[in-house]
C-alpha positions as CSV (number, residue, x, y, z in Angstrom):
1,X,98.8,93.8,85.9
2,X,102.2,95.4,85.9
3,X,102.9,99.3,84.1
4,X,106.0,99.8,82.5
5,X,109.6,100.5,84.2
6,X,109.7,104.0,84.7
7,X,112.9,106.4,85.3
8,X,113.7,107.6,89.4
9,X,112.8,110.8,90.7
10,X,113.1,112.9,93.2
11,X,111.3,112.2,97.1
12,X,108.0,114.7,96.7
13,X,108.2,117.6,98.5
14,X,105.4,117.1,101.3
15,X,104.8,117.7,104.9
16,X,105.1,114.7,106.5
17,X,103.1,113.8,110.6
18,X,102.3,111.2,112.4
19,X,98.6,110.1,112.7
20,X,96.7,111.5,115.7
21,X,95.0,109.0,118.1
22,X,91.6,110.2,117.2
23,X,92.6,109.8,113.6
24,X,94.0,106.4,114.1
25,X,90.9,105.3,116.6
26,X,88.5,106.6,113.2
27,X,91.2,104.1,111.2
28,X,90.6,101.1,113.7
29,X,86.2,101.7,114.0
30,X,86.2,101.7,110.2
31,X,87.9,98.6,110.1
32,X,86.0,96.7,112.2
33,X,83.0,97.8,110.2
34,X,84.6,96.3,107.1
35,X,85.6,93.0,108.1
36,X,84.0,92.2,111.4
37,X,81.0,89.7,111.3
38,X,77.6,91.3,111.4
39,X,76.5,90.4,115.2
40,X,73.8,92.8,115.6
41,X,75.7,95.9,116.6
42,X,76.2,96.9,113.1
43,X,74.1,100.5,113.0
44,X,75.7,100.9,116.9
45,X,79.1,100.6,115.3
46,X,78.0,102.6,111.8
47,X,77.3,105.6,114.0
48,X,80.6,105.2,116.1
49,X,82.6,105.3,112.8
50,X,80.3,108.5,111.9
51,X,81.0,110.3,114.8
52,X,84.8,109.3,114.3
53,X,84.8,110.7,111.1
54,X,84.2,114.1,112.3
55,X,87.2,114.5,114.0
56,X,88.5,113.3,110.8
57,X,87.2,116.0,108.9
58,X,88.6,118.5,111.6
59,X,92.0,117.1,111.4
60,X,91.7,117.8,107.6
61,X,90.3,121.1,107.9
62,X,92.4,122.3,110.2
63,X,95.8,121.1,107.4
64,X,93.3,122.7,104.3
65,X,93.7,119.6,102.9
66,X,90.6,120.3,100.7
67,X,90.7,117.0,98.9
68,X,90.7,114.9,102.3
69,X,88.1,117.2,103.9
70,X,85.7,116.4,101.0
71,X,87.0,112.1,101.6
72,X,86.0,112.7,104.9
73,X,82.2,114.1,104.4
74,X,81.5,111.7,101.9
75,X,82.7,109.2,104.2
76,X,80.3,110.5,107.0
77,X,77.4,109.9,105.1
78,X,78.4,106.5,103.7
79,X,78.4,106.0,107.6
80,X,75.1,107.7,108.2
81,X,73.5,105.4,105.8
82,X,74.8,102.8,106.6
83,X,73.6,103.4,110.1
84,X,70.0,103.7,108.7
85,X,70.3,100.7,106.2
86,X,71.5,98.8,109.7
87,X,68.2,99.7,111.3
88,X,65.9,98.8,108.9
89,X,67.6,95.6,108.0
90,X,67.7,96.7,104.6
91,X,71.1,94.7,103.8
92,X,71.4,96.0,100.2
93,X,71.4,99.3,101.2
94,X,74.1,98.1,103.8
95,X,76.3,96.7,101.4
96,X,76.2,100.0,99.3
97,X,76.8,102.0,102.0
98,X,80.0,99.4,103.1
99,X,81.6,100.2,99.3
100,X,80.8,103.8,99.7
101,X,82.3,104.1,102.7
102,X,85.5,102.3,101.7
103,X,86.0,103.8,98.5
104,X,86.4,107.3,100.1
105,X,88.6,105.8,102.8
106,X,90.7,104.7,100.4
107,X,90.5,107.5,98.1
108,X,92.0,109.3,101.3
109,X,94.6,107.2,102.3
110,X,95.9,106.5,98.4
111,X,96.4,110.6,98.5
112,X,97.5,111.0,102.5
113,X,98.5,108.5,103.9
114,X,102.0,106.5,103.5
115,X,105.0,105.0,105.0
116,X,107.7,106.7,107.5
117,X,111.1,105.7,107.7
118,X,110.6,103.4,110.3
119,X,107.6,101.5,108.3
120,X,105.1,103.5,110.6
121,X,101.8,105.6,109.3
122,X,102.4,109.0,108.2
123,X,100.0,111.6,106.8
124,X,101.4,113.2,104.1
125,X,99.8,117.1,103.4
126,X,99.5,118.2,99.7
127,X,101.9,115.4,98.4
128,X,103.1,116.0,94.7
129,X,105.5,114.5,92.3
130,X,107.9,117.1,91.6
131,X,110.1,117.5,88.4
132,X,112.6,114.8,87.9
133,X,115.9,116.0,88.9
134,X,118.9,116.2,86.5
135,X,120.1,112.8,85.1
136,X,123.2,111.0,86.3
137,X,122.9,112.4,89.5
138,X,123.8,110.4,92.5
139,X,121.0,109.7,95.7
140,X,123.4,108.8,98.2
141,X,125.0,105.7,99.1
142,X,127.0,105.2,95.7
143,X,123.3,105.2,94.3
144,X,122.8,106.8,90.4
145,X,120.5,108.0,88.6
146,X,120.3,107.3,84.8
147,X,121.2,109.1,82.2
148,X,124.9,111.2,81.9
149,X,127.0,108.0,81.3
150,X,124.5,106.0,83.2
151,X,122.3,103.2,81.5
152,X,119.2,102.2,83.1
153,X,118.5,98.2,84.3
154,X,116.8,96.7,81.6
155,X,114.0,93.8,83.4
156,X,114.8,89.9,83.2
157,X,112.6,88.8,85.5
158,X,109.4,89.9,87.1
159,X,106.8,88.6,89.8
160,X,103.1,89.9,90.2
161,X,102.0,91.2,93.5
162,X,99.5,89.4,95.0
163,X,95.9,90.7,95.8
164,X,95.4,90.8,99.6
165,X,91.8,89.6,100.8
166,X,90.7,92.4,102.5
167,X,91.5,95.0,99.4
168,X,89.8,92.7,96.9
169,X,87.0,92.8,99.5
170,X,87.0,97.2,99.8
171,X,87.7,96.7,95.5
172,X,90.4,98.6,95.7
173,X,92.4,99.4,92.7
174,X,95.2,101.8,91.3
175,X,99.2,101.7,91.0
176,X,101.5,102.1,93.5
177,X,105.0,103.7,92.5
178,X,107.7,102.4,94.0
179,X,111.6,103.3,94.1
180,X,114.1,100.4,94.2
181,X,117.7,100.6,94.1
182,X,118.7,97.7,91.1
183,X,122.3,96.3,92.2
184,X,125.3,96.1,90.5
185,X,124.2,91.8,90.0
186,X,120.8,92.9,88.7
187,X,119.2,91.9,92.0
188,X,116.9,94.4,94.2
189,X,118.1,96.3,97.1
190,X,116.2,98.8,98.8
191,X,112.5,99.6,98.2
192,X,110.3,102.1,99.6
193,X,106.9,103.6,98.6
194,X,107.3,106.6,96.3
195,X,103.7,106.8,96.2
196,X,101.4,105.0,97.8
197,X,97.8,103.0,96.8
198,X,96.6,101.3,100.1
199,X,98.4,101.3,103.4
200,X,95.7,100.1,105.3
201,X,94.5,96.5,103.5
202,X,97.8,95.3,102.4
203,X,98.3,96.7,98.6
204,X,101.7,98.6,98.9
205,X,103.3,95.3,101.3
206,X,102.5,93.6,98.5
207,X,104.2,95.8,95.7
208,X,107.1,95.9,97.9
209,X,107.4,91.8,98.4
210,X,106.8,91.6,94.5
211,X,109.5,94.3,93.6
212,X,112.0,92.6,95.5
213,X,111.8,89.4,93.9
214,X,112.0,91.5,90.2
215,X,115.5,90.4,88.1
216,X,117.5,92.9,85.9
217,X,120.4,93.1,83.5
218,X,122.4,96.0,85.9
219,X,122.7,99.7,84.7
220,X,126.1,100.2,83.8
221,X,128.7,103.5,83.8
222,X,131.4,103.1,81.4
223,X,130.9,99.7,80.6
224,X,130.5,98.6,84.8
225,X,127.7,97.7,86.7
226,X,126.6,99.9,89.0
227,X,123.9,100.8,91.5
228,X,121.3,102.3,90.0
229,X,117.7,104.2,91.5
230,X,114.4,102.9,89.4
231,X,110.7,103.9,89.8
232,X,108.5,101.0,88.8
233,X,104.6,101.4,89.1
234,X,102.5,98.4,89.6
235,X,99.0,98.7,88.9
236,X,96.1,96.6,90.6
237,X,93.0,95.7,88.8
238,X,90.2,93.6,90.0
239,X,88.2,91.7,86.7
């Protein structure tokens, strides 16, 4: 399910980090709770992800990132039951305890976590969409904005993105905004995530793939196409 196009703006003003080890080893033990087979070792590997997420929280706390620090608790006790649903074989309990614990690691990661220049992992601390900057103005490269002169692409052509297993599997759900660069023959040049849904199970790789394949009539400036800087938001829904 696809939101309407949306007009460019301006990068959000955030501090931007790479991922610490102990937060990417807490990435990495969740993971294998999610989609590794049960062999036995689940309430051992519950209460590795719980003691994980501790130095989550720290690395949260210590940024007074409020929001993430409050992700982070919630997901400690999703872990903690989990741990105890493990031991008594209750495997109800375990699958509730499996959603909880995704749902906040995703809550997390839609608000903190993104994509670097270089496609790596980043946290991003306090992200927010500023104001959008004055129209017609340029973002580099022979890029424009709408507006002042500038029309904006109208879509021809547009293809879904595709739900990956694993996020259909953690339910996840929400838009991702992305800005693309529509070319002077209505094709799509560069992408990048403006703001991000699910780095970790494959949601915003998705968006990007689908975006890239979308069609336009080109925005024009005195009657010639031109490059012009979109937002478009895609939206995923599970039915």
């Amino acid at each position: 399910m696809l939101a309407p196009l949306a007009l460019a703006q301006s990068q959000p003003q955030t501090n931007i980090e790479e991922p610490t080890a102990e937060y990417r080893a807490a990435m990495r033990s969740m993971a294998e709770v999610f989609f590794k087979p049960s062999d036995g070792r689940l309430a051992e590997e519950a209460a590795e992800v719980r003691r994980k997420l501790s130095d989550v929280e720290s690395f949260w706390r210590t940024r007074n990132a409020a929001d993430a620090v409050d992700f982070a608790k919630a997901a400690g006790k999703a872990a903690s039951d989990l741990e105890a649903a493990a031991k008594a074989n209750d495997n109800a309990q375990a699958m509730s305890a499996r959603a909880d614990l995704a749902a906040n690691c995703l809550g997390c990661h839609k608000t903190h976590v993104g994509r670097g220049s270089n496609d790596s992992l980043v946290i991003m601390i306090q992200p927010s969409l500023p104001s959008a900057p004055a129209p017609g103005g340029g973002v580099g490269g022979g890029v424009a904005r709408p507006g002042s002169g500038v029309t904006i692409p109208t879509l021809v052509s547009q293809v879904k993105p595709a739900y990956t297993a694993n996020a259909m599997r953690m339910r996840a759900q929400g838009e991702v905004l992305l800005e693309c660069v529509v070319l002077p023959d209505g094709s799509v040049g560069n992408v990048r995530v403006f703001r991000s849904l699910d780095p970790v199970f494959g949601l915003d790789d998705e968006a990007v793939k689908a975006a890239r394949q979308w069609r336009f009539n080109p925005g024009t400036r005195a009657g010639e196409p031109v490059a012009v800087a979109v937002v478009i938001e895609m939206t995923f829904t599970l039915r």
